[in-house]
C-alpha positions as protocol buffer text, in pm:
chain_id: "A"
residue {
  index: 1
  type: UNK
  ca { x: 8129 y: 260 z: 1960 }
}
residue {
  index: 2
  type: UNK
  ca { x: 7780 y: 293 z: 2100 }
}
residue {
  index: 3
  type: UNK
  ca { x: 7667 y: 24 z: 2289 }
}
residue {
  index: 4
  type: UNK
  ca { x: 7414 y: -104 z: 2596 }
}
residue {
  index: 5
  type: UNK
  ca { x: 7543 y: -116 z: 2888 }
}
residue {
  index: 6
  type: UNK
  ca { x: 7489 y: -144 z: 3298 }
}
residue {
  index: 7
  type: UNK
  ca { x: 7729 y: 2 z: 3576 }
}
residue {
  index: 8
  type: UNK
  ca { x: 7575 y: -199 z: 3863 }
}
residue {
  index: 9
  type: UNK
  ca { x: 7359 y: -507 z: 3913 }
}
residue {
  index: 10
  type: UNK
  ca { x: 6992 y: -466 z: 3882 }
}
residue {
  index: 11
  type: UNK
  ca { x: 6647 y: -428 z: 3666 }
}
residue {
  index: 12
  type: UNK
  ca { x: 6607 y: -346 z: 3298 }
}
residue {
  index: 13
  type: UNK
  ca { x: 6633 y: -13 z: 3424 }
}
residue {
  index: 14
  type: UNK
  ca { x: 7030 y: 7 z: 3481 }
}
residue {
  index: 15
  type: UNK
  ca { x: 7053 y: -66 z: 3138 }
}
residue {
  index: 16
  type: UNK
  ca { x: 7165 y: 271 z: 2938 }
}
residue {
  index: 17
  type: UNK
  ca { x: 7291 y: 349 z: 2576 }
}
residue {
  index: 18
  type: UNK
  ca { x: 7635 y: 537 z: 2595 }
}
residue {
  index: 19
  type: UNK
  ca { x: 8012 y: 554 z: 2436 }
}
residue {
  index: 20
  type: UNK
  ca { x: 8242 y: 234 z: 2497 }
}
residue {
  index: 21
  type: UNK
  ca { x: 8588 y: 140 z: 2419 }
}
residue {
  index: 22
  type: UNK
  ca { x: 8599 y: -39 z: 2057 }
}
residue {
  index: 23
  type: UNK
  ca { x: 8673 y: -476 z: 2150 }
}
residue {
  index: 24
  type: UNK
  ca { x: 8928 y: -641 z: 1967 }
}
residue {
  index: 25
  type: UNK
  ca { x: 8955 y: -973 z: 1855 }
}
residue {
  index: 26
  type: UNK
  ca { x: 9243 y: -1230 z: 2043 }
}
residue {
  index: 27
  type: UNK
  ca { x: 9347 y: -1525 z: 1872 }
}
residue {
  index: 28
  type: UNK
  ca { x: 9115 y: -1770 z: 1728 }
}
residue {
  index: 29
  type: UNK
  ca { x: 8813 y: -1460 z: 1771 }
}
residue {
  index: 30
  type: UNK
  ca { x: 8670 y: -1216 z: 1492 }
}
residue {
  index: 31
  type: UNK
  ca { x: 8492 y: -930 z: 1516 }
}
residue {
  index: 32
  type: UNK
  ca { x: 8194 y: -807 z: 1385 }
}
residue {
  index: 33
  type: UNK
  ca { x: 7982 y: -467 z: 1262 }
}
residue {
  index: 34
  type: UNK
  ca { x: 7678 y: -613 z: 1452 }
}
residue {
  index: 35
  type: UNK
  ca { x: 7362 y: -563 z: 1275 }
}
residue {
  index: 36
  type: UNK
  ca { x: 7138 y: -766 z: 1564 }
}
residue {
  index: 37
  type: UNK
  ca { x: 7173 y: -894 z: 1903 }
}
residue {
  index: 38
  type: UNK
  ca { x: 6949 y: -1148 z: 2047 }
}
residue {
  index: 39
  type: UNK
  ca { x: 6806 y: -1155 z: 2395 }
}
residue {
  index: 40
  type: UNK
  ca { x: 6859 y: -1487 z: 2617 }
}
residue {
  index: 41
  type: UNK
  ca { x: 6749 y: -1534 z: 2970 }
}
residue {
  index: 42
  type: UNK
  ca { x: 7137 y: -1520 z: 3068 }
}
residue {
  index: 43
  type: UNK
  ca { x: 7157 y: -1191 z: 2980 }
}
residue {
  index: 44
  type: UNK
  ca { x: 6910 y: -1036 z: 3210 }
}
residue {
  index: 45
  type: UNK
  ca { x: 6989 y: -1333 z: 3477 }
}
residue {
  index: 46
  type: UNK
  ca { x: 7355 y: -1197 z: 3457 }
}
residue {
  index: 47
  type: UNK
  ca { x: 7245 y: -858 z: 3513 }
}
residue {
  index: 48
  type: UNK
  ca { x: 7027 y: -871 z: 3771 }
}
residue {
  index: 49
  type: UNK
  ca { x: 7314 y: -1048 z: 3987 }
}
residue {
  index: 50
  type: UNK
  ca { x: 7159 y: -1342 z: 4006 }
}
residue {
  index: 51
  type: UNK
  ca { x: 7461 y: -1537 z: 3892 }
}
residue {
  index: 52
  type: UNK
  ca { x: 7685 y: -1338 z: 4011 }
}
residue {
  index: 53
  type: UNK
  ca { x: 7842 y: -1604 z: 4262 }
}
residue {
  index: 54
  type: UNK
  ca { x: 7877 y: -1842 z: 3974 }
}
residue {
  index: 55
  type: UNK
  ca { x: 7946 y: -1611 z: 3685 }
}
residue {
  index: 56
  type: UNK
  ca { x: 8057 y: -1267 z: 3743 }
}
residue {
  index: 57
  type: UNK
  ca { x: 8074 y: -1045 z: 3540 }
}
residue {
  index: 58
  type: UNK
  ca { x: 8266 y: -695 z: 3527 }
}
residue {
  index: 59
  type: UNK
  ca { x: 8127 y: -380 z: 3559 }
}
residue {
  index: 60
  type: UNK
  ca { x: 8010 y: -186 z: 3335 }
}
residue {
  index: 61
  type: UNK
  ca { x: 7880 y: -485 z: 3091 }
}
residue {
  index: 62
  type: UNK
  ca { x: 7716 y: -488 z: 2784 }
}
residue {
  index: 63
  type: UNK
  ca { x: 7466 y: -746 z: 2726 }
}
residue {
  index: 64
  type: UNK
  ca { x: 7446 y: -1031 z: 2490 }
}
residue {
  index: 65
  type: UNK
  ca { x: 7587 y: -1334 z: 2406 }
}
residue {
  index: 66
  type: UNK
  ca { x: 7486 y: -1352 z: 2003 }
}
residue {
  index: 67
  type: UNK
  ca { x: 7458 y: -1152 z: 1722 }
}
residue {
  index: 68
  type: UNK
  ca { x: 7489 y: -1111 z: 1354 }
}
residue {
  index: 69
  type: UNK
  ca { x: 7683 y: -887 z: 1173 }
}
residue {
  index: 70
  type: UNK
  ca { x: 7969 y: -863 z: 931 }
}
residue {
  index: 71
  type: UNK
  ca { x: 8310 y: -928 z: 994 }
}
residue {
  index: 72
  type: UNK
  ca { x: 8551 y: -626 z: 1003 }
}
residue {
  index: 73
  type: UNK
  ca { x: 8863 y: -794 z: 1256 }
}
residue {
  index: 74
  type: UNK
  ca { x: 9013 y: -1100 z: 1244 }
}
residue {
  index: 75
  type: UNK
  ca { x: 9240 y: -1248 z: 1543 }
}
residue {
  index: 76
  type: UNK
  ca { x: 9536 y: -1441 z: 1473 }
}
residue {
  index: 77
  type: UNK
  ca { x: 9512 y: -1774 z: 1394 }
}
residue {
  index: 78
  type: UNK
  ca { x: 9141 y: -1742 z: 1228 }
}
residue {
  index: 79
  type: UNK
  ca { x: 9108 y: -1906 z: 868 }
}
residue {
  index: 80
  type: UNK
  ca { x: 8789 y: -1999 z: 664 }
}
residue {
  index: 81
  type: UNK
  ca { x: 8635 y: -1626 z: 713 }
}
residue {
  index: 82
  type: UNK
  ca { x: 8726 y: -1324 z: 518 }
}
residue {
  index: 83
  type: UNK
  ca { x: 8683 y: -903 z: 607 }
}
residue {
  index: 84
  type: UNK
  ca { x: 8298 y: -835 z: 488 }
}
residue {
  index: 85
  type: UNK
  ca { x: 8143 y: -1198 z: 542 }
}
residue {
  index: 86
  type: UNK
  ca { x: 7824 y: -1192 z: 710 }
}
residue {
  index: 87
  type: UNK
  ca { x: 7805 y: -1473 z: 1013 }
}
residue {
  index: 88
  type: UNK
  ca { x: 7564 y: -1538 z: 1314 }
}
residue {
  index: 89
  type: UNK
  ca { x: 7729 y: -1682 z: 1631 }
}
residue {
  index: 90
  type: UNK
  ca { x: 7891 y: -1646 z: 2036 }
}
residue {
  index: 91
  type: UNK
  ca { x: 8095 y: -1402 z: 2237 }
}
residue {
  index: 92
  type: UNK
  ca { x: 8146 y: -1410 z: 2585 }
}
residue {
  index: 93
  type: UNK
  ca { x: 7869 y: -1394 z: 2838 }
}
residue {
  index: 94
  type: UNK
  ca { x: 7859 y: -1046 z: 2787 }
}
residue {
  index: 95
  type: UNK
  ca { x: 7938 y: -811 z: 2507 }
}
residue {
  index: 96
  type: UNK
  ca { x: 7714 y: -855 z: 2195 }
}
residue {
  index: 97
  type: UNK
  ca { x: 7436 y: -550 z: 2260 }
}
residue {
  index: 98
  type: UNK
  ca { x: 7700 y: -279 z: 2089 }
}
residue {
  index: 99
  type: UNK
  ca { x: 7782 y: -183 z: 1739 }
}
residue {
  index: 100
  type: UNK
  ca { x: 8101 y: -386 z: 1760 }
}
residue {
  index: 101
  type: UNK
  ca { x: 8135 y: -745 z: 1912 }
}
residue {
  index: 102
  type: UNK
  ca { x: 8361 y: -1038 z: 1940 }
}
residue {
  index: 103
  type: UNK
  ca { x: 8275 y: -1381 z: 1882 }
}
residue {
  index: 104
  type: UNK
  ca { x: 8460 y: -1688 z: 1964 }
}
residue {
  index: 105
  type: UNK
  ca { x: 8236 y: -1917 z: 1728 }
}
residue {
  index: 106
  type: UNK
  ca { x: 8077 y: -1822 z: 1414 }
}
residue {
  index: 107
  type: UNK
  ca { x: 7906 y: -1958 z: 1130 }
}
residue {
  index: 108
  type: UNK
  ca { x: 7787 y: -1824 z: 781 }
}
residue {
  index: 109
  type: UNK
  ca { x: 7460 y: -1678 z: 808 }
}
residue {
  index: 110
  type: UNK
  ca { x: 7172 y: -1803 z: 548 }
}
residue {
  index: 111
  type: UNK
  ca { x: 7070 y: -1588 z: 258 }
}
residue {
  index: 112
  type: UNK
  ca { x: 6765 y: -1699 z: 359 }
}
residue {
  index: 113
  type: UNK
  ca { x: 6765 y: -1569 z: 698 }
}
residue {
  index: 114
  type: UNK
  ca { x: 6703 y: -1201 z: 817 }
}
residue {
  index: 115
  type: UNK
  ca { x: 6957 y: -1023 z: 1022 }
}
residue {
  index: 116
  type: UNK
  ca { x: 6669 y: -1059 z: 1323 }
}
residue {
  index: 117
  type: UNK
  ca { x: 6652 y: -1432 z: 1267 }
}
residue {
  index: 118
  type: UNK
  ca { x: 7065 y: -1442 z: 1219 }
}
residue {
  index: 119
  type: UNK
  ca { x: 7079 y: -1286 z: 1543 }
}
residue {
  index: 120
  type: UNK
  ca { x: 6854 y: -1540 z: 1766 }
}
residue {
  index: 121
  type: UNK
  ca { x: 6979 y: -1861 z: 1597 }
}
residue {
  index: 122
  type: UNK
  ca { x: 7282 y: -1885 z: 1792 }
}
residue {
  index: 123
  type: UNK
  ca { x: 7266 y: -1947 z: 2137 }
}
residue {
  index: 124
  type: UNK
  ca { x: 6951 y: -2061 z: 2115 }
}
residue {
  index: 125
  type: UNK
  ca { x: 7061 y: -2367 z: 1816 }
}
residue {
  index: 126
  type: UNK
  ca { x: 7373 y: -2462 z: 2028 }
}
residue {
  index: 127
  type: UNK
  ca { x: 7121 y: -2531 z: 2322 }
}
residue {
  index: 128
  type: UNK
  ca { x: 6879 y: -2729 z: 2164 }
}
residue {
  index: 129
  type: UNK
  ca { x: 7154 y: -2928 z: 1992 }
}
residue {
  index: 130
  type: UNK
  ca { x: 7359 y: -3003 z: 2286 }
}
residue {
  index: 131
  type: UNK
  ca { x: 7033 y: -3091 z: 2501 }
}
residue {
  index: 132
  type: UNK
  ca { x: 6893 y: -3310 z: 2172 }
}
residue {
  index: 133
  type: UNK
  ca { x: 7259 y: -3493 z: 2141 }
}
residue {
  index: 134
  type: UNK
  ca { x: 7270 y: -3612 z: 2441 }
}
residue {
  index: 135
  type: UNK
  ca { x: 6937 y: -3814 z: 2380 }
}
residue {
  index: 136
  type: UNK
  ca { x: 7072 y: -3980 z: 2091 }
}
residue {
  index: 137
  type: UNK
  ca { x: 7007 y: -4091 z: 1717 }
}
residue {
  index: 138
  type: UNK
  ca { x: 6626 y: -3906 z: 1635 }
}
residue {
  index: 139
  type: UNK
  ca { x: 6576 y: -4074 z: 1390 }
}
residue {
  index: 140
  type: UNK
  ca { x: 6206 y: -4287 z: 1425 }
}
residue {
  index: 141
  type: UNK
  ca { x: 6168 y: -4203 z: 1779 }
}
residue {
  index: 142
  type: UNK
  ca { x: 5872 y: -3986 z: 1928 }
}
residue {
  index: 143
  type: UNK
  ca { x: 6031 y: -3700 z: 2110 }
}
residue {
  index: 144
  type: UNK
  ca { x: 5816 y: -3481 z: 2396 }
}
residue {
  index: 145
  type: UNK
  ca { x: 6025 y: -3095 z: 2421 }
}
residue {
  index: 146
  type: UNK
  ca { x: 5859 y: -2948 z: 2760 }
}
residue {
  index: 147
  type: UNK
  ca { x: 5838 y: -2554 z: 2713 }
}
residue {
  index: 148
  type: UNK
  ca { x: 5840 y: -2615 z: 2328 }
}
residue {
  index: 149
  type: UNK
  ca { x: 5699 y: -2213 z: 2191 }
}
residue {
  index: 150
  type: UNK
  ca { x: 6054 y: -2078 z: 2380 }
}
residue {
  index: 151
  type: UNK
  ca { x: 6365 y: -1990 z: 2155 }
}
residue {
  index: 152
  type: UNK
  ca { x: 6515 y: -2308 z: 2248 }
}
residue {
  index: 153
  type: UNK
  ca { x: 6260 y: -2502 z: 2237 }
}
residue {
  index: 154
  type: UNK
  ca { x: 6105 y: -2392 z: 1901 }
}
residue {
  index: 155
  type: UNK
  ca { x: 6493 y: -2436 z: 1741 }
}
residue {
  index: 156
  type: UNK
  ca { x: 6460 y: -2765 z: 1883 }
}
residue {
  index: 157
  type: UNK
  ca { x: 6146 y: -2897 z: 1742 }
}
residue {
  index: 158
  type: UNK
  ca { x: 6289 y: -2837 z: 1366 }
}
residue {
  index: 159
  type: UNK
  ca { x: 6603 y: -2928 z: 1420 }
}
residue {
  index: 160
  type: UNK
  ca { x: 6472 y: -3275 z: 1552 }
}
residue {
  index: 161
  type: UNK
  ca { x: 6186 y: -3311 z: 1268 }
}
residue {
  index: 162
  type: UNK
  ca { x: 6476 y: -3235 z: 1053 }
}
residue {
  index: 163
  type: UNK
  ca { x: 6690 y: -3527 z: 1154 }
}
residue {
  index: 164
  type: UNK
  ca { x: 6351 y: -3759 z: 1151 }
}
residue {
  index: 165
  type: UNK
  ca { x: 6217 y: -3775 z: 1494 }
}
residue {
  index: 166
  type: UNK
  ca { x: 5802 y: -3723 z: 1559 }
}
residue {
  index: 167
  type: UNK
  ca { x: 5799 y: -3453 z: 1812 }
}
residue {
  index: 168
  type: UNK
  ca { x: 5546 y: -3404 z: 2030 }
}
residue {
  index: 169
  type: UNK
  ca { x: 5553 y: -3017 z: 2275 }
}
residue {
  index: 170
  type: UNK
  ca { x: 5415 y: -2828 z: 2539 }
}
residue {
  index: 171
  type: UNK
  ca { x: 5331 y: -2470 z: 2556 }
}
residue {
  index: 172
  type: UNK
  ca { x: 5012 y: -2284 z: 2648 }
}
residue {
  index: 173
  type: UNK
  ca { x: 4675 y: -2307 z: 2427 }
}
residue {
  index: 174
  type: UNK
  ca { x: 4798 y: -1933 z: 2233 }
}
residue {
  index: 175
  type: UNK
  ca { x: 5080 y: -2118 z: 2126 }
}
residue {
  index: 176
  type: UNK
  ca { x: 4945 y: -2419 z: 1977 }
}
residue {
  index: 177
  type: UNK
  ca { x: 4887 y: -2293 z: 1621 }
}
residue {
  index: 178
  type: UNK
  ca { x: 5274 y: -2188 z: 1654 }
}
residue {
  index: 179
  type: UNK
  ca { x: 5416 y: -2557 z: 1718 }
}
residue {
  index: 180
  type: UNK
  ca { x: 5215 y: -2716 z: 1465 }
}
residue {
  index: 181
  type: UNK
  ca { x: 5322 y: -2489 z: 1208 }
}
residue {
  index: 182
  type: UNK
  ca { x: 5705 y: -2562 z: 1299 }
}
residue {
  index: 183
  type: UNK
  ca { x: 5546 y: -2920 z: 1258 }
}
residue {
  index: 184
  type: UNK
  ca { x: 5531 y: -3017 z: 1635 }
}
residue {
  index: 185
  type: UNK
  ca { x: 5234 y: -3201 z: 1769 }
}
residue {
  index: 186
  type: UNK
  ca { x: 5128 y: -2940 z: 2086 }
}
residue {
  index: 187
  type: UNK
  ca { x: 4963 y: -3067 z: 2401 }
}
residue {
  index: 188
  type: UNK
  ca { x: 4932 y: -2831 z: 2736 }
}
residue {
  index: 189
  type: UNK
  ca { x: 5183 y: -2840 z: 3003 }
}
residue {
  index: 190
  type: UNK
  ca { x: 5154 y: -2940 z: 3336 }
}
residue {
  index: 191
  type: UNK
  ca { x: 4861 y: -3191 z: 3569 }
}
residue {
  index: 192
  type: UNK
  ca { x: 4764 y: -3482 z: 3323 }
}
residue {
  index: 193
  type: UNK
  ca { x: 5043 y: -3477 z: 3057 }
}
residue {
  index: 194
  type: UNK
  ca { x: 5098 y: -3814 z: 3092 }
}
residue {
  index: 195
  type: UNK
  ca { x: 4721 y: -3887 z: 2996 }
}
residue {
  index: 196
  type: UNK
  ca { x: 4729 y: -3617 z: 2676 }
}
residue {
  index: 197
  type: UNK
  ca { x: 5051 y: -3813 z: 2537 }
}
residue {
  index: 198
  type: UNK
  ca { x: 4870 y: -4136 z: 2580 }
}
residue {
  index: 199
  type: UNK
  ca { x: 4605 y: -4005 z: 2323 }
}
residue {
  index: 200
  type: UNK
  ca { x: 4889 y: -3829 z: 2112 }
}
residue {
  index: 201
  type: UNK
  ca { x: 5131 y: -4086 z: 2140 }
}
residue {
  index: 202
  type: UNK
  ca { x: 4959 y: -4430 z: 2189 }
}
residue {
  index: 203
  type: UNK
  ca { x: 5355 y: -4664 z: 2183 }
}
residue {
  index: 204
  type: UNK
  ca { x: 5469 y: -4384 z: 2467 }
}
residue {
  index: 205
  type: UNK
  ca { x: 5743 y: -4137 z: 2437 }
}
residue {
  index: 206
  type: UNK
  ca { x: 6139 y: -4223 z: 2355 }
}
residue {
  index: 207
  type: UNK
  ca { x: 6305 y: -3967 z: 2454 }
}
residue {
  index: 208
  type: UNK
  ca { x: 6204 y: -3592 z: 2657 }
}
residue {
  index: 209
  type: UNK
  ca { x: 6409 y: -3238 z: 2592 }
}
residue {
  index: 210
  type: UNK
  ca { x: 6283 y: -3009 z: 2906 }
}
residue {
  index: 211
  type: UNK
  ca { x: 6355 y: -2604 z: 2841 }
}
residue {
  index: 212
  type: UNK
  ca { x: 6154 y: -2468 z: 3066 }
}
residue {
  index: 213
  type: UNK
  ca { x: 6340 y: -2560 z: 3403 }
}
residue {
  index: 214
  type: UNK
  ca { x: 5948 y: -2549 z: 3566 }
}
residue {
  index: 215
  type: UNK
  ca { x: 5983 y: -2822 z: 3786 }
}
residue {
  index: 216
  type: UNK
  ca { x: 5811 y: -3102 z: 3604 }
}
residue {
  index: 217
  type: UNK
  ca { x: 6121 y: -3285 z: 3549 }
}
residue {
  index: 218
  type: UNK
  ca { x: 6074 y: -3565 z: 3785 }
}
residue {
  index: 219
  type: UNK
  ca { x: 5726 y: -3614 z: 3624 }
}
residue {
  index: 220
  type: UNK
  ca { x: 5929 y: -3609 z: 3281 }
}
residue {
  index: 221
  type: UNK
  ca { x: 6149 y: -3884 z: 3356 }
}
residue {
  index: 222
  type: UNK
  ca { x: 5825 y: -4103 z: 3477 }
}
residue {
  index: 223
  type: UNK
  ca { x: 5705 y: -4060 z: 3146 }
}
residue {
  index: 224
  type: UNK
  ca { x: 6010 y: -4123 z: 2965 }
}
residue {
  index: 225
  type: UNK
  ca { x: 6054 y: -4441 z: 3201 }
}
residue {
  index: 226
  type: UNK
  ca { x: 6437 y: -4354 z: 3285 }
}
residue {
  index: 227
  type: UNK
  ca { x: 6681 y: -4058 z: 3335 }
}
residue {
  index: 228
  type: UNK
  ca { x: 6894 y: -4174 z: 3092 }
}
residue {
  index: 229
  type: UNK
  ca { x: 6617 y: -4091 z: 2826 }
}
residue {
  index: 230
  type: UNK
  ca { x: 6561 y: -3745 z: 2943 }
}
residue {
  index: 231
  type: UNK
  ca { x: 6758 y: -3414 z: 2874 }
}
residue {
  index: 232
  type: UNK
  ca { x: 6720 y: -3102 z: 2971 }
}
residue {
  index: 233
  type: UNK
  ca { x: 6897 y: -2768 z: 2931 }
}
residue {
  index: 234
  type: UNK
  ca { x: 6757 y: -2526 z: 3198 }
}
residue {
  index: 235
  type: UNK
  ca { x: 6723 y: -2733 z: 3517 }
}
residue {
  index: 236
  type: UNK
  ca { x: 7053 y: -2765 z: 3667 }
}
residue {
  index: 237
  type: UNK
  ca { x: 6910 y: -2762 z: 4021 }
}
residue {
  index: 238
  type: UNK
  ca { x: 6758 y: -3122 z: 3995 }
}
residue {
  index: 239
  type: UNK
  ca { x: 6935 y: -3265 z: 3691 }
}
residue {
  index: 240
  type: UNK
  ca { x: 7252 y: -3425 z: 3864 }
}
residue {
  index: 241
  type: UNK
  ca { x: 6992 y: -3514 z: 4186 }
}
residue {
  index: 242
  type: UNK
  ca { x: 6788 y: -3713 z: 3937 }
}
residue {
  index: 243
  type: UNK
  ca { x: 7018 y: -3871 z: 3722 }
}
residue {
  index: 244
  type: UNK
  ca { x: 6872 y: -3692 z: 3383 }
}
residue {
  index: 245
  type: UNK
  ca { x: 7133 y: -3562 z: 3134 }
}
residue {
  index: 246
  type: UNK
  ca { x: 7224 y: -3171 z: 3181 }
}
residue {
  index: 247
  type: UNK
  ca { x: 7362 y: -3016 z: 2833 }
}
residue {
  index: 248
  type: UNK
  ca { x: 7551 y: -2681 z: 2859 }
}
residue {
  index: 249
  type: UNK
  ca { x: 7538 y: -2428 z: 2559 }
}
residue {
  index: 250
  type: UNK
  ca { x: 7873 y: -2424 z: 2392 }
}
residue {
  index: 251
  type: UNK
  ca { x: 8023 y: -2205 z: 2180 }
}
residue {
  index: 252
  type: UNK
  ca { x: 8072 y: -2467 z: 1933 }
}
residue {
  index: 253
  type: UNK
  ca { x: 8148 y: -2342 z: 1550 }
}
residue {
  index: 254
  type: UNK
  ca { x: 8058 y: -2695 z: 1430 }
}
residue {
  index: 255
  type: UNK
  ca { x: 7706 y: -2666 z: 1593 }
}
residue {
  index: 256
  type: UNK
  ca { x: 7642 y: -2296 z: 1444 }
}
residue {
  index: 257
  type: UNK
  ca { x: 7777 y: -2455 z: 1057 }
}
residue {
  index: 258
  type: UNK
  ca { x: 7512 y: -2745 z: 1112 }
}
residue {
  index: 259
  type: UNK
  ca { x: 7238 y: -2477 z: 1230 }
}
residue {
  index: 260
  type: UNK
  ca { x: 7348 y: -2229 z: 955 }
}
residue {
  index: 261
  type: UNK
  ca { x: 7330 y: -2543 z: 704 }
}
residue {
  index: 262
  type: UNK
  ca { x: 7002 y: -2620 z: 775 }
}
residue {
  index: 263
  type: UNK
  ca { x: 6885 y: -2276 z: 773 }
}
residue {
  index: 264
  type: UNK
  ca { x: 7015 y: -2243 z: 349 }
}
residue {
  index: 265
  type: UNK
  ca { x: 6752 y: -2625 z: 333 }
}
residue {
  index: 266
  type: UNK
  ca { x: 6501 y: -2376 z: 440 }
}
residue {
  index: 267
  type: UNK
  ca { x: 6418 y: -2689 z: 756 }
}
residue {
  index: 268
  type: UNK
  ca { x: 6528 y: -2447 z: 1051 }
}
residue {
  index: 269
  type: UNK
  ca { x: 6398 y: -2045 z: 1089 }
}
residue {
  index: 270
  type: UNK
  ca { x: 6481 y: -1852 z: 1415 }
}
residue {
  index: 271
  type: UNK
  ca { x: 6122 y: -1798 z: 1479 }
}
residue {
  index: 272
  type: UNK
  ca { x: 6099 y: -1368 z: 1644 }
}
residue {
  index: 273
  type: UNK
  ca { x: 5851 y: -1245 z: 1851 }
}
residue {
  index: 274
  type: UNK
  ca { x: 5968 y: -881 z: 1860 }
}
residue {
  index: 275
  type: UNK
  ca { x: 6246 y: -660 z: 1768 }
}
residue {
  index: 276
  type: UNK
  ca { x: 6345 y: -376 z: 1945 }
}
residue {
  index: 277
  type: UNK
  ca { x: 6598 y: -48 z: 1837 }
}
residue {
  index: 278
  type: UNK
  ca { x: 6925 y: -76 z: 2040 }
}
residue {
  index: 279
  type: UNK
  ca { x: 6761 y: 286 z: 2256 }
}
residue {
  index: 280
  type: UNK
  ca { x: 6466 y: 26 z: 2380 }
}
residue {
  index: 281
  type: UNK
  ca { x: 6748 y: -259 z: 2492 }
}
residue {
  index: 282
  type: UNK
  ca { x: 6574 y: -210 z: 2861 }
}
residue {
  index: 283
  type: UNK
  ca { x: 6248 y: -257 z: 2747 }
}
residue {
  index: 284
  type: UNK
  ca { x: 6343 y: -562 z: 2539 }
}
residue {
  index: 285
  type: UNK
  ca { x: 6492 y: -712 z: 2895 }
}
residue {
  index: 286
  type: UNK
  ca { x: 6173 y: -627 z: 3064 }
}
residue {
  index: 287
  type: UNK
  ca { x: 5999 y: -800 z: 2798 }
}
residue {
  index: 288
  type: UNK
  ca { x: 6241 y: -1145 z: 2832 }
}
residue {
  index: 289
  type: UNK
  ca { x: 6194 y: -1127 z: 3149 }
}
residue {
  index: 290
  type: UNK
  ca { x: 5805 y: -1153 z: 3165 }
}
residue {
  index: 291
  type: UNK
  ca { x: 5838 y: -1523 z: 3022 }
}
residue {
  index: 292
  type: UNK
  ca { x: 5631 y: -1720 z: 2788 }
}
residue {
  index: 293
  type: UNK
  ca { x: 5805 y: -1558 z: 2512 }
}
residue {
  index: 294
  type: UNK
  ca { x: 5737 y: -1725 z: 2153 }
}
residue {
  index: 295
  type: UNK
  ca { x: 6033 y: -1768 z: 1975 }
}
residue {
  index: 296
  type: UNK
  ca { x: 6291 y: -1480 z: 2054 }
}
residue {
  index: 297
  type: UNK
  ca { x: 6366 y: -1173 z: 2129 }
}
residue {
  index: 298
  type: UNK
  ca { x: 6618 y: -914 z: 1920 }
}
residue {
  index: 299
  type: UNK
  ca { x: 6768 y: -573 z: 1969 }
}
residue {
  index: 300
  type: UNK
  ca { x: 6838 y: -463 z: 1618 }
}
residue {
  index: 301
  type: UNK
  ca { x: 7177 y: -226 z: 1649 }
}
């Protein structure tokens, strides 16, 4: 199969297209003809070696850790997914950037979504799940997402209007136009949040989801008035430290079905900044890396 992949640890640049050995599917895994890949900050935090002292990963790797495709393998033990059905979901932390991939959780893709929007709805609903979970019924409480235009945090936002909760985000002055329309209330990040929410929010904020990991998160709790009240899914340096909740992704089947779900009530799109032909996988890693993306990222195979 063709696929992306990097020999040793380093820039977008070690990333190259090339031959590799066809994966198979173990027990309890499919495999799919991958149509799209999505780009996550773990991929290109993997590469770089970055994590390598807390997840390795061996050489050469392909990228990726969700895609969409169509299934063509199916491990032992599998049931409730047939040869040809089209689902989004998780592999490993590395893998999904080829023509073939294995996933260890899947869900039906939408009708109604695009193979690009397939591809960035998994890791990136699993996160803002888990993170918005640990906070709690929604229902009739004012939420605040920090980093809210993000992949994460713009599945978040519908996902929590969805299950009744006024949500209030962050993100820069370009991206205001693009959290209203996913029916957030924007503010700007940063020195005098707490004073913006006050006008936005006059009975205060319940509950906070941070995504950004950009070190406001001791200023998030203040607002929130206790840890316990605060998530957050990208600072795992001060989250233990300061007593907030810290939600891992999961490969969680359950989690994709309720995205995926959703997604056919037409109250959840993966919202896609850019797609990029599997040949221009580096500069799609270069582009992630920059930051501030809106929405996500996608290497179409």
């Amino acid at each position: 199969m063709r696929a992306v992949r990097y020999h040793e640890y380093g820039g977008a640049e070690t990333l190259v297209v090339e031959q590799a050995p066809d994966p198979h599917p173990g027990p309890g895994e499919i495999r799919v003809r991958v149509a799209a890949a999505g780009v996550n900050p773990i991929d290109w935090k993997a590469r770089s070696g970055a994590l390598r002292e807390l997840l390795p990963v061996e050489l050469p790797a392909i990228p990726g850790r969700d895609a969409v495709g169509v299934v063509d393998e199916i491990g032992a033990g599998v049931q409730g997914v047939d040869i040809g059905d089209r689902v989004f979901g998780l592999g490993g932390l590395t893998g999904a950037t080829a023509e073939l991939a294995v996933l260890s959780a899947w869900a039906h893709a939408p009708a109604t979504w695009t193979d690009e929007e397939a591809a960035g709805a998994g890791l990136a609903s699993v996160t803002a799940m888990g993170g918005l979970k640990a906070l709690g019924p929604l229902r009739g409480r004012t939420l605040l997402i920090e980093g809210a235009a993000g992949g994460v945090g713009s599945a978040a936002i519908e996902i929590a209007a969805a299950q009744g909760a006024t949500v209030i985000g962050t993100a820069g002055e370009r991206n205001h136009a693009f959290l209203t329309a996913l029916g957030a209330l924007p503010t700007t990040y940063g020195p005098g949040l707490a004073e913006r929410l006050a006008a936005l929010a006059p009975n205060g904020v319940d509950i906070v989801l941070d995504t950004a990991a950009s070190g406001s998160l001791a200023d998030l709790i203040e607002i929130a008035g206790d840890p316990a009240r605060v998530a957050t899914v990208a600072d795992h340096a001060n989250a233990q430290r300061l007593g907030a909740h810290l939600a891992n992704a999961e490969n969680d089947s359950t989690l994709l079905a309720a995205a995926g779900e959703l997604g056919r009530q037409g109250r959840y799109t993966p919202r896609i900044e850019r797609t990029y032909p599997l040949a221009q996988t580096a500069q799609a890693h270069a582009h992630a890396e920059r930051g501030h993306t809106r929405g996500k990222i996608v290497v179409r195979i």
